[in-house]
N, C-alpha and C positions, 0 to 999 in steps of 0.2 A: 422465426423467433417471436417471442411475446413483449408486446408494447411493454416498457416498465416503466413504474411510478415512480416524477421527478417533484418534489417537493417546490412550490411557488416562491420559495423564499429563498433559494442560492441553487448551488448545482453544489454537492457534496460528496468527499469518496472516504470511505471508512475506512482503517485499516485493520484485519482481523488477525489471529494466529498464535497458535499455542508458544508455551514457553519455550526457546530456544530456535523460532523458528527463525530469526534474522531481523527483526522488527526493529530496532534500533540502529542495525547497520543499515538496512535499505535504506531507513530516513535517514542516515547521514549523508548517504551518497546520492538522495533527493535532494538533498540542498547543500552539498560543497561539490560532490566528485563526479556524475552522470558525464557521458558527453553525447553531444547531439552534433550533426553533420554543419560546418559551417555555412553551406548552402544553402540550408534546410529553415523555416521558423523552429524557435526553440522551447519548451515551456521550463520557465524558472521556480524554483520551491521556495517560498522565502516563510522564517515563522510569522505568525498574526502576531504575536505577545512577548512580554520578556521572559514570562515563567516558562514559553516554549522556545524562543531563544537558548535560557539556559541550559536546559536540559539537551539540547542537541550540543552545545557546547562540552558539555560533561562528557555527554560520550564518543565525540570524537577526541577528546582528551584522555579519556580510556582507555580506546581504540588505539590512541598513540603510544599509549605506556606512561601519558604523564599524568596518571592520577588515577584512583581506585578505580575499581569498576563498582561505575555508581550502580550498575544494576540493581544486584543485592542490595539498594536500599531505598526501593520503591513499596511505601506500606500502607496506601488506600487509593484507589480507583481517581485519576483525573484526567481530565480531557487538555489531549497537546491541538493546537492549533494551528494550521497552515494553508497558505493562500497561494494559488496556482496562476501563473502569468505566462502569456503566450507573446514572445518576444522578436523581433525581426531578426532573420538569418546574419551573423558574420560576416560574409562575403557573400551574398546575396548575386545570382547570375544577371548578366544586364538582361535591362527590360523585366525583371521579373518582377512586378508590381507585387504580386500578394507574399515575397517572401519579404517585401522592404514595408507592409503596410505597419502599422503603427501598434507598439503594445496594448494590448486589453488582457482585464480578468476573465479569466476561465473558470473557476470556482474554487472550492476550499476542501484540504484535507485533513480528515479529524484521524487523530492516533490517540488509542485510551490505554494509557501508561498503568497496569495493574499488577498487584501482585500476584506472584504465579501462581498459587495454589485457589486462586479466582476460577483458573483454566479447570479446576478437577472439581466444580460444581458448577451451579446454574450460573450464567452469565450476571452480574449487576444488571438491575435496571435501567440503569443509564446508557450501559451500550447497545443492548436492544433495541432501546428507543433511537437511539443515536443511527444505527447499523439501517432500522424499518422507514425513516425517514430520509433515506439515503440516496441518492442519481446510481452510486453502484458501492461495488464493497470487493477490497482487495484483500486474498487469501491468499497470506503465506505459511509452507507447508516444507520443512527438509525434507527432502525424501531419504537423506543418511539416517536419519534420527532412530535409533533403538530402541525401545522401551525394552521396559524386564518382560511385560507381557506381550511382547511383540506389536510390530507395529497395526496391522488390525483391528487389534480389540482396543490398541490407544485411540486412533484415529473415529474409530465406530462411539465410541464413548463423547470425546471432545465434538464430534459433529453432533451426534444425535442429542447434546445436552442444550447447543446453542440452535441449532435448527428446527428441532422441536420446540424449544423457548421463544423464537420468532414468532414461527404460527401461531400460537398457542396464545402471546399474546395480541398478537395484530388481529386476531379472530375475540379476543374478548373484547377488547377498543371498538370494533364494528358491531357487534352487539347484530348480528345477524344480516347486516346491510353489505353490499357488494363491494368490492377495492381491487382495481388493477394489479395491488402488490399480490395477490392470490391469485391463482388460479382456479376453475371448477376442483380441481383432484387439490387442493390446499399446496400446490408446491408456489414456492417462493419464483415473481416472477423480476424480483430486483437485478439488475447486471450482477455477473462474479466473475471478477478476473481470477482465477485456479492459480497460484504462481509456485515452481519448484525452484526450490532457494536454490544459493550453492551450487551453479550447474558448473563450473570452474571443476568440483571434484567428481562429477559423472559424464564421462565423456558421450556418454548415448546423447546428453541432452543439450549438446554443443553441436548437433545434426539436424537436419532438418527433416522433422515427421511427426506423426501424429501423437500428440501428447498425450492425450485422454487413455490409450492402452499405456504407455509408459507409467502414469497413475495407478491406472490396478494393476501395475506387475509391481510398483512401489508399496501402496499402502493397500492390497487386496480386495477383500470386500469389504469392506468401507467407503470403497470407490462408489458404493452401488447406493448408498444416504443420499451420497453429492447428487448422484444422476435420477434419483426418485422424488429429490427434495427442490429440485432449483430446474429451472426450464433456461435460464438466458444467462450461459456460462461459457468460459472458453479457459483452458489451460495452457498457460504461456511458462516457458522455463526461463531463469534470470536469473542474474548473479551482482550479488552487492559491489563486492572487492575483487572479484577475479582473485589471482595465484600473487597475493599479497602479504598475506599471514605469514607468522609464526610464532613458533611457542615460546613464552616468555615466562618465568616466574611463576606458573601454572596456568596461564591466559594468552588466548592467541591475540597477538600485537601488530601494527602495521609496520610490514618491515620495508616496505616502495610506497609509491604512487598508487594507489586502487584501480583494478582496471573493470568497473564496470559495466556487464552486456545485458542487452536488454531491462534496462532498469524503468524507461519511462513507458514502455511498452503496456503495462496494464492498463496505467491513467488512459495513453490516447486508447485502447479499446473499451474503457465505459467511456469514454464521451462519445464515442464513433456509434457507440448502442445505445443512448439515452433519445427522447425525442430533442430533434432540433428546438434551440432556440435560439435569441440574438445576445451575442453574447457583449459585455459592458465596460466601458471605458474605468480605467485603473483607480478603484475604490477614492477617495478623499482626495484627488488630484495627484494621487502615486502615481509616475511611470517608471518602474525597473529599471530603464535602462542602464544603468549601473549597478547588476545585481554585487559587486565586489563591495561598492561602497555598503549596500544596502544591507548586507550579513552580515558587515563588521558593525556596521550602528546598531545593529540589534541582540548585538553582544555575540554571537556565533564567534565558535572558536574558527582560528585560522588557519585555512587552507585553500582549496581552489575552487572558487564559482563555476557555477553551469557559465 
């Protein structure tokens, strides 16, 4: 694998993906509905801000059927903010010191809320920038998803506009001088966690094996951008809500408890790939440990903490 470039000023994870791809569900079940082994350390999602508070509130209210689906009314590019905490196990096994050691930041998760038809030309500047100055960058991808054109020539389109747009700028910023983010052959040497949404409704990907063929037998050759363009990548399958849904009013609605697998699995593999550093005690004298209290003071709608 290729060393990749961590920016000196936070440890940062982007979230990318075309419209429809589950981007709002995942972040909700980043920060009310994940679960992590009581055993185990946990990392908590909590928003940085109120104007990201809100909005995660909105859609899990959405999501519940008690208010529009704010979607549809997202109408220029802004950046959601979120901060990642690594928190002492539940029920932590005796003697196990590093499951009981003490909360610290782990770094920050940027979501850039855009409207869709963003997706069916060149990315904004700002998330390029945002995406090239990144520790890693998580890609979510339905593999049910249909276009009229099928899914190929969507997927080859939607990659080749932003991954070309990457290079293209990170190579005009260096101005001929060298960057770890590049490679000799110009591929992108950033982490990318690959994620197929939805695996709840594809039973292949509720099994254990190699993801990367399930890919091109998903979205074909388009597969072949991903593996020509990025060197330090892995494709994880995940599921926001699990067999939770149903159709409401023309909108699928939460009809239980969400049961989501594999959710936090991308984050811990860019930090498992980034180079090591020491990681820093809870920003402004924050310690989580009450991430219930800590949702609800930040206006996040009501439901259940990590």
């Amino acid at each position: 694998m290729t060393t990749s470039y961590v920016p000196d000023a936070s440890r940062r994870i982007v979230l990318w993906g075309a419209p429809g791809s589950g981007k709002s569900s995942y972040i909700s079940t980043l920060v009310f509905y994940h679960r992590q082994a009581d055993d185990r350390r946990r990392m908590c999602v909590l928003p940085a801000n109120a104007v990201t508070a809100e909005w995660v509130a909105l859609r899990v209210r959405a999501m519940r059927g008690d208010g529009p689906d704010e979607r549809v009314q997202t109408r220029e590019p802004r950046q959601l903010r979120f901060q990642l905490y690594d928190l002492p196990a539940r029920d932590p096994a005796p003697f196990d010191e590093e499951a009981r050691r003490a909360s610290r930041w782990l770094g920050e998760l940027d979501v850039w809320d855009v409207p869709g038809d963003v997706y069916h030309a060149k990315p904004p500047a700002q998330l390029l920038d945002a995406m090239l100055d990144a520790t890693g960058i998580v890609l979510l991808i339905d593999p049910g998803h249909r276009p009229p054109g099928g899914a190929a020539a969507y997927y080859t389109s939607f990659f080749q506009d932003t991954l070309a747009s990457l290079a293209l700028r990170l190579r005009r910023q260096l101005a001929g001088r060298r960057d770890p983010r590049l490679d000799s052959q110009n591929r992108i040497t950033i982490p990318v966690a690959i994620c197929l949404t939805k695996a709840d409704e594809h039973e292949a990907l509720r099994t254990d094996a190699d993801r990367l063929p399930q890919l091109r037998a998903m979205l074909g050759e388009s597969t072949g951008l991903l593996e020509t363009s990025l060197t330090n990548y892995t494709v994880i399958a995940i599921s926001a809500l699990g067999r939770s849904l149903e159709r409401r009013a023309g909108r699928d609605v939460l009809a239980g408890e969400p049961r989501p697998w594999n959710a936090i699995a991308p984050l811990n593999w860019i930090f498992s790939h980034a180079p090591r550093r020491t990681l820093v005690a809870p920003r402004d004298g924050f310690a989580p440990a009450d991430a219930t209290r800590t949702a609800a003071g930040n206006g996040a709608a009501a439901g259940t903490t990590p």
